[in-house]
TIDRENFI-444637 format. One record per atom (N, C-alpha, C): residue number from 0; atom name; x, y, z. Coordinates in nm, 3 decimals, always signed. Example, Ala and Ser with C-alpha at 12.3 -4.5 7.8 and 13.67 -1.06 7.14 Angstrom:
<pt><num>0</num><atome>N</atome><u>+1.319</u><v>-0.569</v><w>+0.780</w></pt>
<pt><num>0</num><atome>CA</atome><u>+1.230</u><v>-0.450</v><w>+0.780</w></pt>
<pt><num>0</num><atome>C</atome><u>+1.320</u><v>-0.330</v><w>+0.780</w></pt>
<pt><num>1</num><atome>N</atome><u>+1.285</u><v>-0.225</v><w>+0.708</w></pt>
<pt><num>1</num><atome>CA</atome><u>+1.367</u><v>-0.106</v><w>+0.714</w></pt>
<pt><num>1</num><atome>C</atome><u>+1.290</u><v>+0.003</v><w>+0.787</w></pt>
***
This chain:
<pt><num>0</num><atome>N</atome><u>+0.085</u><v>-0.117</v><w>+0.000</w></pt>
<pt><num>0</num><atome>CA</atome><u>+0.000</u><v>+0.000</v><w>+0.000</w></pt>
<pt><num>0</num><atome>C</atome><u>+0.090</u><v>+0.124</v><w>+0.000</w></pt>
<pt><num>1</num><atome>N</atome><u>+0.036</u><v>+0.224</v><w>-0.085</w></pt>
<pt><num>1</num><atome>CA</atome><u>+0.147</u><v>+0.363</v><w>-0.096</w></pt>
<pt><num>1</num><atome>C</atome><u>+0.134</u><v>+0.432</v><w>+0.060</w></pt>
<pt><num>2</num><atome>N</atome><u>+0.202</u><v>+0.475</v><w>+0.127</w></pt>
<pt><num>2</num><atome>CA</atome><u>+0.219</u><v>+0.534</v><w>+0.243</w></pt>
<pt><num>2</num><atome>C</atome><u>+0.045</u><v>+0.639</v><w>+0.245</w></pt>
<pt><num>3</num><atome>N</atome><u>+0.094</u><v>+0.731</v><w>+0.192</w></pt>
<pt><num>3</num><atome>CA</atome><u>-0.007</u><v>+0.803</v><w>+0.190</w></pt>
<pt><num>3</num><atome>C</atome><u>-0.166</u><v>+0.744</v><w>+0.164</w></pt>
<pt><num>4</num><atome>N</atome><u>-0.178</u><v>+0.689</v><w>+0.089</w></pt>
<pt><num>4</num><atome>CA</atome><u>-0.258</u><v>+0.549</v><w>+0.109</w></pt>
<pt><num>4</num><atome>C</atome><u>-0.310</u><v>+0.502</v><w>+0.228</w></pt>
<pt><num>5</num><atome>N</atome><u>-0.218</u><v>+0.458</v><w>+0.296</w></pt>
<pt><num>5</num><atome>CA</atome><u>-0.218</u><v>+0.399</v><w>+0.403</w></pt>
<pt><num>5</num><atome>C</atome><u>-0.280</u><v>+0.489</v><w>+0.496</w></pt>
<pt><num>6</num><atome>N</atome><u>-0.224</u><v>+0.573</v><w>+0.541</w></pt>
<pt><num>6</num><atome>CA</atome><u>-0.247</u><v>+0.741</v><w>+0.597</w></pt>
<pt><num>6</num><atome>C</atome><u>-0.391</u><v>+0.753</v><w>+0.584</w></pt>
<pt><num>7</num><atome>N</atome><u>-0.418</u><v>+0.737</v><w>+0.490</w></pt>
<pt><num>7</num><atome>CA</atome><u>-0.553</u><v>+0.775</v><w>+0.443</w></pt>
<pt><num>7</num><atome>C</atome><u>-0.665</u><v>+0.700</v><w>+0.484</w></pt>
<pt><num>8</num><atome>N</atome><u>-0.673</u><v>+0.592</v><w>+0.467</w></pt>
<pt><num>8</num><atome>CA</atome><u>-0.708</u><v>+0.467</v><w>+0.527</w></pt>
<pt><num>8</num><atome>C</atome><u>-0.713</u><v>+0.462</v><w>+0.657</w></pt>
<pt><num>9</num><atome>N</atome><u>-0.604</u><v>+0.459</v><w>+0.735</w></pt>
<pt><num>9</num><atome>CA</atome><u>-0.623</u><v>+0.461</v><w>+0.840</w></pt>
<pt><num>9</num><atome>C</atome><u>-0.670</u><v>+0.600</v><w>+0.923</w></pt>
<pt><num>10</num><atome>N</atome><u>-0.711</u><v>+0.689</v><w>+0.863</w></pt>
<pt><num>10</num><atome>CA</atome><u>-0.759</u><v>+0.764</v><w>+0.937</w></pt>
<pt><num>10</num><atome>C</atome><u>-0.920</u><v>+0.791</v><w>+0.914</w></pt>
<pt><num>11</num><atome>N</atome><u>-0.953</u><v>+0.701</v><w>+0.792</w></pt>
<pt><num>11</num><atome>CA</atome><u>-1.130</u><v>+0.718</v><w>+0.702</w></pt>
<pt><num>11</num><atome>C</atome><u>-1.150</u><v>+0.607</v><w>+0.825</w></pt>
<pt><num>12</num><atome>N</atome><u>-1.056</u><v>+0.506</v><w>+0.888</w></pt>
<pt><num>12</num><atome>CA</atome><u>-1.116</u><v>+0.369</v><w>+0.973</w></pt>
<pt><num>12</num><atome>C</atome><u>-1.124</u><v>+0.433</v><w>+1.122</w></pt>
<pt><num>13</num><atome>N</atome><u>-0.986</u><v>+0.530</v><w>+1.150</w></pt>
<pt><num>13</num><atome>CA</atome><u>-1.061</u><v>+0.622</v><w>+1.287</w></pt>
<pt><num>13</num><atome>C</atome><u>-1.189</u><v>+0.676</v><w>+1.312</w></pt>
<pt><num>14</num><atome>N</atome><u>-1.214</u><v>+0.717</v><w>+1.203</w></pt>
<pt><num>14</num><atome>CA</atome><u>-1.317</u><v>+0.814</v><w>+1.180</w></pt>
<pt><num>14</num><atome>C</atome><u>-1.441</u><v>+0.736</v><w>+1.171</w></pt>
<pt><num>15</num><atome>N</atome><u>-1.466</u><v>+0.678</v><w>+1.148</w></pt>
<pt><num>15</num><atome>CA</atome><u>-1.565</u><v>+0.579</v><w>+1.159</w></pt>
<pt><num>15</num><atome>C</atome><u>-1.562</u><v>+0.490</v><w>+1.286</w></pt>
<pt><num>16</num><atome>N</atome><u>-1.489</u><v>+0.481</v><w>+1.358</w></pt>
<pt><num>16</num><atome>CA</atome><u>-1.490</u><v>+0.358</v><w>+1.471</w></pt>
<pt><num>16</num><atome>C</atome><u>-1.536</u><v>+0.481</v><w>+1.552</w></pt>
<pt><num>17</num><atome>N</atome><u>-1.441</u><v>+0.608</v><w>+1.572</w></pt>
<pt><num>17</num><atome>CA</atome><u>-1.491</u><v>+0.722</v><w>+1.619</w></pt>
<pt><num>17</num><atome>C</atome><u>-1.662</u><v>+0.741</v><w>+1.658</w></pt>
<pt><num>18</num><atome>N</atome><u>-1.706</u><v>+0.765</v><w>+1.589</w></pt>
<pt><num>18</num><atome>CA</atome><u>-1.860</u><v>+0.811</v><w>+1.507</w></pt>
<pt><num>18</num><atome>C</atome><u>-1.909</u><v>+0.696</v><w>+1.624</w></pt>
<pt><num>19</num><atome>N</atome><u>-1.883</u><v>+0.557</v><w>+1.530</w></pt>
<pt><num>19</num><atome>CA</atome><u>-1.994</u><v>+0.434</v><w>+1.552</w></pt>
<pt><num>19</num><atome>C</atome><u>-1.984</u><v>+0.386</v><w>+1.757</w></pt>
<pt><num>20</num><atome>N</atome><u>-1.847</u><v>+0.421</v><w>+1.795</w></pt>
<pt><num>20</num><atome>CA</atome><u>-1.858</u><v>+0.423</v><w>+1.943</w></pt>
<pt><num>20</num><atome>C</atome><u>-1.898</u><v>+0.529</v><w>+2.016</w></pt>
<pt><num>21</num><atome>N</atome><u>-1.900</u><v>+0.656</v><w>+1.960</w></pt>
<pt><num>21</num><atome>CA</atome><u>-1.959</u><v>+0.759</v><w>+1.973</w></pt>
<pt><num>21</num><atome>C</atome><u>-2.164</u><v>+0.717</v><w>+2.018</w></pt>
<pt><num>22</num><atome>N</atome><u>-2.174</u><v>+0.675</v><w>+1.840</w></pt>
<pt><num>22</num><atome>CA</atome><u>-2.308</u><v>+0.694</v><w>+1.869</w></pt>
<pt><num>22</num><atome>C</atome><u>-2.357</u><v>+0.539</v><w>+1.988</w></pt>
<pt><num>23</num><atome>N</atome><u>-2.262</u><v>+0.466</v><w>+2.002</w></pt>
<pt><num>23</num><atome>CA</atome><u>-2.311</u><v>+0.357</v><w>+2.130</w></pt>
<pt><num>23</num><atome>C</atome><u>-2.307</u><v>+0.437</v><w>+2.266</w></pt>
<pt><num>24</num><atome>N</atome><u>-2.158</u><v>+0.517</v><w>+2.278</w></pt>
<pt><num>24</num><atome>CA</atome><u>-2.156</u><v>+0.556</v><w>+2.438</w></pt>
<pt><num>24</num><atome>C</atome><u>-2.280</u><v>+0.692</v><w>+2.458</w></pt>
<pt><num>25</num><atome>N</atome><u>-2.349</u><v>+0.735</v><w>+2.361</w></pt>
<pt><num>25</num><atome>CA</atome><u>-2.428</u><v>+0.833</v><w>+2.357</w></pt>
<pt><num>25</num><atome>C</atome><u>-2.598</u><v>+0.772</v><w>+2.387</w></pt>
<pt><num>26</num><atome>N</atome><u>-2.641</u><v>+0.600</v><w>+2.357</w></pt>
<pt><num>26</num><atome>CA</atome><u>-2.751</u><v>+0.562</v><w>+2.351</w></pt>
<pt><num>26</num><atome>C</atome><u>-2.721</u><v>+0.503</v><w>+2.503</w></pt>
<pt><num>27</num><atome>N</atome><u>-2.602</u><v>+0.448</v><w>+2.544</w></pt>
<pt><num>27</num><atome>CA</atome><u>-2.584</u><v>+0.415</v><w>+2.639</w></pt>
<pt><num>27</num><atome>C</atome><u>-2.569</u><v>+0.464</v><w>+2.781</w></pt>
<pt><num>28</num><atome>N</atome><u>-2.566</u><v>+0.629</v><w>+2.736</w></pt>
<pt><num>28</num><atome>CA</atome><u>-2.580</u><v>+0.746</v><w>+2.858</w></pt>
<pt><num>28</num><atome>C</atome><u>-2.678</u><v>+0.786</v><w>+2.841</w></pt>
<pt><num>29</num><atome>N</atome><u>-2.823</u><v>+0.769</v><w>+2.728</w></pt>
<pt><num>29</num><atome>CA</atome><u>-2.955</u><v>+0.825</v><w>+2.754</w></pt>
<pt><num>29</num><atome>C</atome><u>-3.004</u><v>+0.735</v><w>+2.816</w></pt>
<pt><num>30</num><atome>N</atome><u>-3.004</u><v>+0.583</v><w>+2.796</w></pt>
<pt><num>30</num><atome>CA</atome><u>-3.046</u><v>+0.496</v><w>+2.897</w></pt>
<pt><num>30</num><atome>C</atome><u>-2.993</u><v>+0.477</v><w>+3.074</w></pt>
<pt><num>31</num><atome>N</atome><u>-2.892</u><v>+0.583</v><w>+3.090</w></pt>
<pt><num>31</num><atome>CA</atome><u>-2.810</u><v>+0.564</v><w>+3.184</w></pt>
<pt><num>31</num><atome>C</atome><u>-2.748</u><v>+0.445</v><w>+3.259</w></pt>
<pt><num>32</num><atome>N</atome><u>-2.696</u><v>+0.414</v><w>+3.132</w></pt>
<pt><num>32</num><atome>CA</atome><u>-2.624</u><v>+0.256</v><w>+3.131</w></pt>
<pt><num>32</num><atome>C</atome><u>-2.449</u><v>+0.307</v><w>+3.124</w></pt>
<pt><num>33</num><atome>N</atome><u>-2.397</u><v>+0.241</v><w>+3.281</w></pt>
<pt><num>33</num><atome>CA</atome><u>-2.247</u><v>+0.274</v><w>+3.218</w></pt>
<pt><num>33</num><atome>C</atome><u>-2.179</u><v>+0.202</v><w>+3.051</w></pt>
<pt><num>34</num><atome>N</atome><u>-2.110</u><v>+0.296</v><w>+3.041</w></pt>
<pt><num>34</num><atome>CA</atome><u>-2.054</u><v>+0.205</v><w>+2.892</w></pt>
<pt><num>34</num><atome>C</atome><u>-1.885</u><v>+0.248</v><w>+2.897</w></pt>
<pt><num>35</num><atome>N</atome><u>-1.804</u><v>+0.218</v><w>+2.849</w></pt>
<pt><num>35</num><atome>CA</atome><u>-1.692</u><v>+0.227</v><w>+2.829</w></pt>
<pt><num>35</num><atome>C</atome><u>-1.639</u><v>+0.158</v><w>+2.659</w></pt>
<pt><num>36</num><atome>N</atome><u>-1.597</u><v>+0.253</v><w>+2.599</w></pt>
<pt><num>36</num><atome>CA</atome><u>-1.581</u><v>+0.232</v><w>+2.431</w></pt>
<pt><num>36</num><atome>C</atome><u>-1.396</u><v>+0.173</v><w>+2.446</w></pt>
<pt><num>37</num><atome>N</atome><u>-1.366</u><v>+0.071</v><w>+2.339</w></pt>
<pt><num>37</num><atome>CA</atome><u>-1.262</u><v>+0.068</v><w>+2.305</w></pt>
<pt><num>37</num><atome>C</atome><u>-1.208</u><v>+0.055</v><w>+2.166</w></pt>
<pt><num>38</num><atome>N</atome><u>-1.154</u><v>+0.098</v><w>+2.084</w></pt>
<pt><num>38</num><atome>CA</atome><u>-1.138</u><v>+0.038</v><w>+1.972</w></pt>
<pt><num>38</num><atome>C</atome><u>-0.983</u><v>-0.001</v><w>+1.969</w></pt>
<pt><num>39</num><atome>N</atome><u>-0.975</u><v>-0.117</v><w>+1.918</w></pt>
<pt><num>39</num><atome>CA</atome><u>-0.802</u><v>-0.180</v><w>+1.904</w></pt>
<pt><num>39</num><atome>C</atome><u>-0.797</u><v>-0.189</v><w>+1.737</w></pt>
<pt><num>40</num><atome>N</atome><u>-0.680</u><v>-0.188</v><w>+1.767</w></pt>
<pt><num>40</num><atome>CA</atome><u>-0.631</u><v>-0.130</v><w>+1.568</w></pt>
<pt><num>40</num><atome>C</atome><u>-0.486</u><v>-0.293</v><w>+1.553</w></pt>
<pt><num>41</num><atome>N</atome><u>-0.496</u><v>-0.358</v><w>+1.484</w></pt>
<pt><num>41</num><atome>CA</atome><u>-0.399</u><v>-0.393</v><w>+1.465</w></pt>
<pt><num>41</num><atome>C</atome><u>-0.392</u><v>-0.587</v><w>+1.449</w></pt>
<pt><num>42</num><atome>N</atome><u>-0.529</u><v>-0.670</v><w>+1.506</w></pt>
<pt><num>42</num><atome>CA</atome><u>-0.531</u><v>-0.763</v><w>+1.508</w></pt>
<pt><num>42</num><atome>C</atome><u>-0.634</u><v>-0.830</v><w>+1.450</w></pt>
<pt><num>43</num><atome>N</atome><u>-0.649</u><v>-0.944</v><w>+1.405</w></pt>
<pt><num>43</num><atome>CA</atome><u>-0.775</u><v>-1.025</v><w>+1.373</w></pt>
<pt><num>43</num><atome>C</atome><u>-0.886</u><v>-0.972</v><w>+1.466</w></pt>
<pt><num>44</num><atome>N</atome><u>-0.967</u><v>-0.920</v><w>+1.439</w></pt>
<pt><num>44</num><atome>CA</atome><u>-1.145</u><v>-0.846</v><w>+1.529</w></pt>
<pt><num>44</num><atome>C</atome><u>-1.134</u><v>-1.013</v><w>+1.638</w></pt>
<pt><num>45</num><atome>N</atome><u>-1.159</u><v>-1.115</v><w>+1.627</w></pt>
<pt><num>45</num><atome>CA</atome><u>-1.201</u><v>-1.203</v><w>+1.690</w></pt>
<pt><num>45</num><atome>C</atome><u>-1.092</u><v>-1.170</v><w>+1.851</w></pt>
<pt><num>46</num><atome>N</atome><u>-0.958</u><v>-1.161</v><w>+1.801</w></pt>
<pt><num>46</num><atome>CA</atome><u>-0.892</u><v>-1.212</v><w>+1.854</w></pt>
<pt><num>46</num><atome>C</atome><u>-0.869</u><v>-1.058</v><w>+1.972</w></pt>
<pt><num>47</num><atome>N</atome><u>-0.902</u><v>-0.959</v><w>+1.889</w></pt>
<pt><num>47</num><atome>CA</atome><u>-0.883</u><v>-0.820</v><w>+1.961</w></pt>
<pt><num>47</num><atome>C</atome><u>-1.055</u><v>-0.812</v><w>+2.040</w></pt>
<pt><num>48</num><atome>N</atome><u>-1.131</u><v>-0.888</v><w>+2.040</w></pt>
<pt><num>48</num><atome>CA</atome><u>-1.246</u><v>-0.886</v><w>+2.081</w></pt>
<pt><num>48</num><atome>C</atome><u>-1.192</u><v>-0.983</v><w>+2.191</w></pt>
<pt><num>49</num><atome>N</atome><u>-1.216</u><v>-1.097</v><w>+2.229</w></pt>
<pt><num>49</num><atome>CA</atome><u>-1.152</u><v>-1.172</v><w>+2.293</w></pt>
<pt><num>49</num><atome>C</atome><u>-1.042</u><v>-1.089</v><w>+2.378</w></pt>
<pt><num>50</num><atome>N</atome><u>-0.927</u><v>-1.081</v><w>+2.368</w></pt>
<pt><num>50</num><atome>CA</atome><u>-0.829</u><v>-1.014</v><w>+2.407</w></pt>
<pt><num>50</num><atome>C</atome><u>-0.879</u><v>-0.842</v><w>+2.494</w></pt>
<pt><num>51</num><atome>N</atome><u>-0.937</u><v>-0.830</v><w>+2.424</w></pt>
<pt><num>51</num><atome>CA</atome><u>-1.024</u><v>-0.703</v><w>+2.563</w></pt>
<pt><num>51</num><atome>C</atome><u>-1.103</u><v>-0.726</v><w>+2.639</w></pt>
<pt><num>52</num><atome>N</atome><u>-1.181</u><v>-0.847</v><w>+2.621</w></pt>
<pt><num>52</num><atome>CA</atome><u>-1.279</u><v>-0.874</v><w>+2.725</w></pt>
<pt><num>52</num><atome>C</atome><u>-1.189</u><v>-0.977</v><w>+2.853</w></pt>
<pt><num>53</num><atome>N</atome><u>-1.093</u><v>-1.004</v><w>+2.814</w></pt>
<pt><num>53</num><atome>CA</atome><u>-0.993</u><v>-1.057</v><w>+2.910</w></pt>
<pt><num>53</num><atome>C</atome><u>-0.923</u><v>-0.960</v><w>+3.014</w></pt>
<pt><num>54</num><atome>N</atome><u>-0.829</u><v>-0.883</v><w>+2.958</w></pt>
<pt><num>54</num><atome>CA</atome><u>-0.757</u><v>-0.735</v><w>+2.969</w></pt>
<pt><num>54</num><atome>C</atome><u>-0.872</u><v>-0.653</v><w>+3.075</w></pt>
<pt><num>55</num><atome>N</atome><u>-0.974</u><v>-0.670</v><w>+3.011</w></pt>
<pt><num>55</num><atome>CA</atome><u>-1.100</u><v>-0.614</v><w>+3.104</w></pt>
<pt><num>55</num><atome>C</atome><u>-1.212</u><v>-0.636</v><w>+3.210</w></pt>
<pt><num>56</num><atome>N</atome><u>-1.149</u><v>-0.786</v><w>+3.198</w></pt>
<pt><num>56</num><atome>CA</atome><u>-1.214</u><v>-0.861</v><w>+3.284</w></pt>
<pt><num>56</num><atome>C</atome><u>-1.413</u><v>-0.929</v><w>+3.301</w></pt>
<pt><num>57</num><atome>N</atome><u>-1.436</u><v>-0.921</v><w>+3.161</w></pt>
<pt><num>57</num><atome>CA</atome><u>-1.588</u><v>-0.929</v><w>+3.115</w></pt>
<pt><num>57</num><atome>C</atome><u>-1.583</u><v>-1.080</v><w>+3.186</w></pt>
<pt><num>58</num><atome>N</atome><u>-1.709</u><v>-1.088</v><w>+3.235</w></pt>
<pt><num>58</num><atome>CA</atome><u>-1.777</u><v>-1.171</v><w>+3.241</w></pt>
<pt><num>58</num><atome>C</atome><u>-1.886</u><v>-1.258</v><w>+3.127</w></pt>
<pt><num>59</num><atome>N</atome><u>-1.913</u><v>-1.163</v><w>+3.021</w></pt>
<pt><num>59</num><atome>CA</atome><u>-1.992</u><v>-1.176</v><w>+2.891</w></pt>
<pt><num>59</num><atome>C</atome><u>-1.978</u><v>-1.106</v><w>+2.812</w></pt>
<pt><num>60</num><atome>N</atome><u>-1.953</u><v>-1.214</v><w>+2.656</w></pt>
<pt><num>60</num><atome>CA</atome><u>-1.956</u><v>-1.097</v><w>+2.567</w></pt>
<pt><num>60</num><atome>C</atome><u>-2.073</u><v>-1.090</v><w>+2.495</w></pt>
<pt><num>61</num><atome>N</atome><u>-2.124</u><v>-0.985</v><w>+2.418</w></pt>
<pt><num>61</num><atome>CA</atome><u>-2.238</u><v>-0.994</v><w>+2.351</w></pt>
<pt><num>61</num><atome>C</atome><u>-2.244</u><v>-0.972</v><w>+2.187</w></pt>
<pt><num>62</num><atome>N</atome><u>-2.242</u><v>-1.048</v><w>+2.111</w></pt>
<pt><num>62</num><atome>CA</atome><u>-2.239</u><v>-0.997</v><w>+1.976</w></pt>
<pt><num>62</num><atome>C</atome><u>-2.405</u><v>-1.042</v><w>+1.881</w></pt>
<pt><num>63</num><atome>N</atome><u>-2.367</u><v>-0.943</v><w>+1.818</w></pt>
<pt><num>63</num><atome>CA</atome><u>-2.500</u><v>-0.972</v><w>+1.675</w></pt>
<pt><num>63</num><atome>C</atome><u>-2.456</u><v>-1.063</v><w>+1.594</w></pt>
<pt><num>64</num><atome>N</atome><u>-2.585</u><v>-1.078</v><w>+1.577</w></pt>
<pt><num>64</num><atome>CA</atome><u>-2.578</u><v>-1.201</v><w>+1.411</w></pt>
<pt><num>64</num><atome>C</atome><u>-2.605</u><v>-1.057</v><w>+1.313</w></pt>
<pt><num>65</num><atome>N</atome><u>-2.616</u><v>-1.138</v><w>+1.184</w></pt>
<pt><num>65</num><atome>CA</atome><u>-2.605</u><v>-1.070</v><w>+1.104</w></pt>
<pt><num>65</num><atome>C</atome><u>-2.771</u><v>-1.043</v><w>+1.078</w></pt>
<pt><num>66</num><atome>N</atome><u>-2.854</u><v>-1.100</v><w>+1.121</w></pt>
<pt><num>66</num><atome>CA</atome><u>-2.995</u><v>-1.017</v><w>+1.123</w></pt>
<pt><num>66</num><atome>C</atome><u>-3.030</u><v>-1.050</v><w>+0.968</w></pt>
<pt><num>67</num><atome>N</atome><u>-3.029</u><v>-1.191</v><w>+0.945</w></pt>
<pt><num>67</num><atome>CA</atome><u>-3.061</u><v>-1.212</v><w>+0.766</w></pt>
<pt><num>67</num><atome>C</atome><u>-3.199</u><v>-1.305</v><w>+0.856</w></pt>
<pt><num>68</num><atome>N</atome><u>-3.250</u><v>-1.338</v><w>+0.729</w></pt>
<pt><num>68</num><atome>CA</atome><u>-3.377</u><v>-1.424</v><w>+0.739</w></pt>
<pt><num>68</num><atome>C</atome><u>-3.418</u><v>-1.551</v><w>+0.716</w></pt>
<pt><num>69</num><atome>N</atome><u>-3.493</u><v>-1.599</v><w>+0.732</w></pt>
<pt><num>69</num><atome>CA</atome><u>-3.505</u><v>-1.746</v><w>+0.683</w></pt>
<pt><num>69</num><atome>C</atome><u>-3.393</u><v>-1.874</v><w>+0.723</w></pt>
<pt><num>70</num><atome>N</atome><u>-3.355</u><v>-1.957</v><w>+0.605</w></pt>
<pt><num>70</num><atome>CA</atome><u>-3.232</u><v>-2.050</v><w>+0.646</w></pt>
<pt><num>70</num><atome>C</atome><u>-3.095</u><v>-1.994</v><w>+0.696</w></pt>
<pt><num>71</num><atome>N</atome><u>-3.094</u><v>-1.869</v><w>+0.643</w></pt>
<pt><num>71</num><atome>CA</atome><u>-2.959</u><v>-1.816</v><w>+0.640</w></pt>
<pt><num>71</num><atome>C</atome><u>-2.944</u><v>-1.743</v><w>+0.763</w></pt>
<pt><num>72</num><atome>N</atome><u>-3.038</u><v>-1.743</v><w>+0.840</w></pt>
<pt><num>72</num><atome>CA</atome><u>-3.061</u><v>-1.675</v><w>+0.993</w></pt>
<pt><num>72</num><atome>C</atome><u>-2.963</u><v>-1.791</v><w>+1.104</w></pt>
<pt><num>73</num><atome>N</atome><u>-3.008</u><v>-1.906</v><w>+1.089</w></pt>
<pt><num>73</num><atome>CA</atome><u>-2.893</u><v>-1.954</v><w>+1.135</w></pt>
<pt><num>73</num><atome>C</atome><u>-2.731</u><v>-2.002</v><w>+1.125</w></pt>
<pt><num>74</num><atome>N</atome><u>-2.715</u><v>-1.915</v><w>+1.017</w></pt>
<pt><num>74</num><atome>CA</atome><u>-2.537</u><v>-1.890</v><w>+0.952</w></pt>
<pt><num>74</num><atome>C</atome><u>-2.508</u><v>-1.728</v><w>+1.039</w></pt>
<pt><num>75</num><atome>N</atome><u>-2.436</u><v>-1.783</v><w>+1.137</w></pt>
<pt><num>75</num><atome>CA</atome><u>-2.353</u><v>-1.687</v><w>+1.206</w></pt>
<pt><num>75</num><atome>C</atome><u>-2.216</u><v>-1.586</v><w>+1.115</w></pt>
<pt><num>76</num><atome>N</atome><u>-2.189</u><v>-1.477</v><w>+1.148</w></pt>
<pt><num>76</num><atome>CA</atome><u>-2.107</u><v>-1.438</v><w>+1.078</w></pt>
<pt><num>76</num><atome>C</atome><u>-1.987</u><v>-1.521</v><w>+1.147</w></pt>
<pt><num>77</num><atome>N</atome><u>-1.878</u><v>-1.512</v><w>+1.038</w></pt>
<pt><num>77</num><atome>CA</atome><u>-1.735</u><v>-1.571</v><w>+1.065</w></pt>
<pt><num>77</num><atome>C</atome><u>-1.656</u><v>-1.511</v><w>+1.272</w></pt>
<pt><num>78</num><atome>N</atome><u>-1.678</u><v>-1.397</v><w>+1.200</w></pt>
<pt><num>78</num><atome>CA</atome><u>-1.596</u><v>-1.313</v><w>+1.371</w></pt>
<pt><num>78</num><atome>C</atome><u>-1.678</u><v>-1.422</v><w>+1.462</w></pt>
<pt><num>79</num><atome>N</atome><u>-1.806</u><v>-1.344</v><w>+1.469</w></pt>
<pt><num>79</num><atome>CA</atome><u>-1.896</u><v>-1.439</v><w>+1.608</w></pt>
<pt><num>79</num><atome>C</atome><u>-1.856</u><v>-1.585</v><w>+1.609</w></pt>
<pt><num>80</num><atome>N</atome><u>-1.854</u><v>-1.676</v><w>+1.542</w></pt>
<pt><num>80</num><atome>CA</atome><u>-1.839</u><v>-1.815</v><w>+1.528</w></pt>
<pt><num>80</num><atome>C</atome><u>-1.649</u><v>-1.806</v><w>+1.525</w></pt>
<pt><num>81</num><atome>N</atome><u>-1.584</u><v>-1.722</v><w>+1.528</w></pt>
<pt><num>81</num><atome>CA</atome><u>-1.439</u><v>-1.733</v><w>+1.597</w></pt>
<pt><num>81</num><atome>C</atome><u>-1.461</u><v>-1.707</v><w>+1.713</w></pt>
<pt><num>82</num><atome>N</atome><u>-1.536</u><v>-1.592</v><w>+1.766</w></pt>
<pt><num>82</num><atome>CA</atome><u>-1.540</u><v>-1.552</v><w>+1.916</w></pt>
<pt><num>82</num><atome>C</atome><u>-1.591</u><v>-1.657</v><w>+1.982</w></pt>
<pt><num>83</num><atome>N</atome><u>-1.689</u><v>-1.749</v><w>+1.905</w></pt>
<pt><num>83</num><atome>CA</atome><u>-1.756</u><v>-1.853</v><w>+1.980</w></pt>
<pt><num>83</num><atome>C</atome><u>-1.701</u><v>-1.979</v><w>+2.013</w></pt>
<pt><num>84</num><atome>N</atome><u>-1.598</u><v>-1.990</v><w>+1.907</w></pt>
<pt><num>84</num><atome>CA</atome><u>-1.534</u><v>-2.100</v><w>+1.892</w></pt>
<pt><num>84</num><atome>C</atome><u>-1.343</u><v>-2.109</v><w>+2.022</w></pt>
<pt><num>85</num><atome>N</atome><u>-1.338</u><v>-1.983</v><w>+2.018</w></pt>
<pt><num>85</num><atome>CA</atome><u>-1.177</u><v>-1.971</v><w>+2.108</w></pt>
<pt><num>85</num><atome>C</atome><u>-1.187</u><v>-1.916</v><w>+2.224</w></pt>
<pt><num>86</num><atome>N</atome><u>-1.338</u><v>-1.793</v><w>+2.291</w></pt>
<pt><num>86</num><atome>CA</atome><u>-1.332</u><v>-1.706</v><w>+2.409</w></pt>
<pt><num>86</num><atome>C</atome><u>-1.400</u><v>-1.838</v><w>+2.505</w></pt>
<pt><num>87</num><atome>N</atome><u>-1.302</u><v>-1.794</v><w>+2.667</w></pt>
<pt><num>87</num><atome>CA</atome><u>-1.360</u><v>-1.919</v><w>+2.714</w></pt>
<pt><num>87</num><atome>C</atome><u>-1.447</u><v>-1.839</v><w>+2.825</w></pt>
<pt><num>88</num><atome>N</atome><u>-1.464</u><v>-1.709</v><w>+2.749</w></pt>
<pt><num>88</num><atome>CA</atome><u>-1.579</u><v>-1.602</v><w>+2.804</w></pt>
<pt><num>88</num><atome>C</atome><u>-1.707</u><v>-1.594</v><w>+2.795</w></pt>
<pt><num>89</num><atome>N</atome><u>-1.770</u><v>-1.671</v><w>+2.841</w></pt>
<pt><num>89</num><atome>CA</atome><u>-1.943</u><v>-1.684</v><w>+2.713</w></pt>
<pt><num>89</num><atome>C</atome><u>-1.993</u><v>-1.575</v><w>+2.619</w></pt>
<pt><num>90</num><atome>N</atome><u>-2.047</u><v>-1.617</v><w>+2.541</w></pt>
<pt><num>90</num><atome>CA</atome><u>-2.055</u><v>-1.539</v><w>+2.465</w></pt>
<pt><num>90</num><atome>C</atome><u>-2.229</u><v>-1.520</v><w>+2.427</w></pt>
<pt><num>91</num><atome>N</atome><u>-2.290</u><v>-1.396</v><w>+2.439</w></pt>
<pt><num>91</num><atome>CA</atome><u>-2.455</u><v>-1.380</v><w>+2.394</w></pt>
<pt><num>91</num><atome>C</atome><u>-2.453</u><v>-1.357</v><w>+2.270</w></pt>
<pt><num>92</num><atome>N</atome><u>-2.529</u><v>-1.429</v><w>+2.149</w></pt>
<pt><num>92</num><atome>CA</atome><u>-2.535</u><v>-1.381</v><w>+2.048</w></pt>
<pt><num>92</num><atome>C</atome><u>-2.703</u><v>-1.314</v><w>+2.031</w></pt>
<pt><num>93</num><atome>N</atome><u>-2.683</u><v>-1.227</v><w>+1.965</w></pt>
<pt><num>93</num><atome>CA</atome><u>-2.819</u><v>-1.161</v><w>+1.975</w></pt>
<pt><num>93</num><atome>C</atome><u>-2.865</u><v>-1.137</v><w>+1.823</w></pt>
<pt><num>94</num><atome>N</atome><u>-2.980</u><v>-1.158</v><w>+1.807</w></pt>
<pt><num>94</num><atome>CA</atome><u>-3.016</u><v>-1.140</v><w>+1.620</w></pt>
<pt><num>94</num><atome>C</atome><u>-3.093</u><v>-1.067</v><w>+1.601</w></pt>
***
């Protein structure tokens, strides 16, 4: 990847993790639910998902399905079915 490229990229992916934990810790303080945002840059999602809920000491993790329909409702996305398959953290999947 050309540097600047890169640069670029990685700051359109700040900017968006930005925003999208933004708009969680914001639904999560109108409900007055503590929340605490993290985003990690640098590893397989499964494994940086996993790896913070350790670091952080979760008791549960919670992830979405992909919210499709019919047969394909029970095809988990790949991440969740890694998280499900290696965290020895339970894991809620929610659809």
């Amino acid at each position: 990847m050309i540097p600047d490229a890169e640069a670029a990229y990685i700051d359109a992916v700040n900017q968006v993790a930005a925003k999208a934990l933004a708009a969680v810790a914001d639904a999560a303080k109108a409900a007055s639910v503590p929340c605490e945002t993290v985003h990690v840059e640098g590893q397989m999602p499964y494994l940086g998902i996993i790896d913070t809920a350790n670091a952080k000491h979760c008791d549960l993790i919670v992830m979405a399905s992909h919210g499709r329909k019919g047969v394909s409702a029970f095809v988990l996305g790949s991440e969740t079915v890694k998280v499900l398959t290696h965290s020895r953290i339970p894991v809620l999947v929610c659809h």
